[in-house]
Phi, psi and omega in degrees: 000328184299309219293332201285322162278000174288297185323280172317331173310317219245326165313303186309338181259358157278335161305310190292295183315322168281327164299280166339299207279329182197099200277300202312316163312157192319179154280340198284357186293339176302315179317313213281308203288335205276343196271337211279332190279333207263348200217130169246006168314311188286340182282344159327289184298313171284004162277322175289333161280332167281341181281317172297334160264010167286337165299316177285339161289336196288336186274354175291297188296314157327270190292354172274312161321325176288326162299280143027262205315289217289309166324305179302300166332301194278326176279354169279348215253290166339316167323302216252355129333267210309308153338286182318297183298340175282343187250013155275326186300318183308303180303311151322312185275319133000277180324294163321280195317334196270294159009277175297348164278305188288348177317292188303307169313293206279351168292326186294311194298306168310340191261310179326293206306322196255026171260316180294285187322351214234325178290313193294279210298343168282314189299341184287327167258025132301282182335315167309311188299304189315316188304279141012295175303319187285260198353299173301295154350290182299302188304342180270341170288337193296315189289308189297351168268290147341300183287313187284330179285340163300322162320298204278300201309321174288331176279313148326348225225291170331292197303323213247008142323307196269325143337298184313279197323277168359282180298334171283315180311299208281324195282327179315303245251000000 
């Protein structure tokens, strides 16, 4: 009851005093001198209300950090996925490239082969020729065999003429 009357003491004389110092003002301004002078709750409330939102922003900045954090993490992770495939990839082209070397020997091994099958096949057509040649050969010995049995058959063709000839002679005779 005192603290109401200290209180009330003390409106009046912020009442007497706005009335005195500035009769010109609204009346509700008074009201206004009466809350802004007589009461620090709201200004309370408002140091309290700036504290809590500075909290909430640091705690705002927390959890963006903490995304922040766990997002750095998954892209390193993501990193060092995309490393591993790059050092498979290497390894792949390592391969190829070895690939592609025994590649190159066996096309060189492949060109040996076909200056030899390519040596064979002109000695096989020598062979032909030579072979060919033997024919011609052969056919002229034939024909000449021919020509001597067309000989004997003629001499022969005589001889049994003459046989003939004989034989009429002796049966004649």
């Amino acid at each position: 009851m005192e603290s109401r009357l200290k209180r009330s003491d003390r409106e009046r004389r912020v009442s007497f005093c706005c009335i005195i110092m500035l009769p010109l003002t609204e009346p509700f301004s008074e009201k206004y001198l009466k809350r802004l002078i007589g009461r620090t709750d709201i200004e309370d409330a408002l140091k309290r209300l700036d504290r809590l939102t500075q909290e909430e922003a640091r705690m705002a900045a927390v959890q963006v950090l903490e995304v922040a954090n766990t997002v750095d993490n998954r892209v390193q992770g993501v990193a060092d996925n995309i490393l591993d495939v790059d050092n498979r990839v290497a390894r792949i082209d390592d391969r190829v490239a070895d690939v592609g070397d025994r590649l190159k020997e066996v096309n060189e091994q492949v060109k040996g082969v076909n200056e030899q099958v390519t040596g064979v096949d002109d000695r096989v057509k020598d062979v032909n020729d030579q072979v060919k040649d033997v024919n011609d050969q052969v056919r002229d010995v034939n024909d000449q065999v021919m020509g001597v049995n067309d000989r004997v058959m003629d001499v022969d063709d005589r001889v049994k003429a003459i046989g003939d000839t004989i034989a009429v002679v002796v049966d004649g005779a």
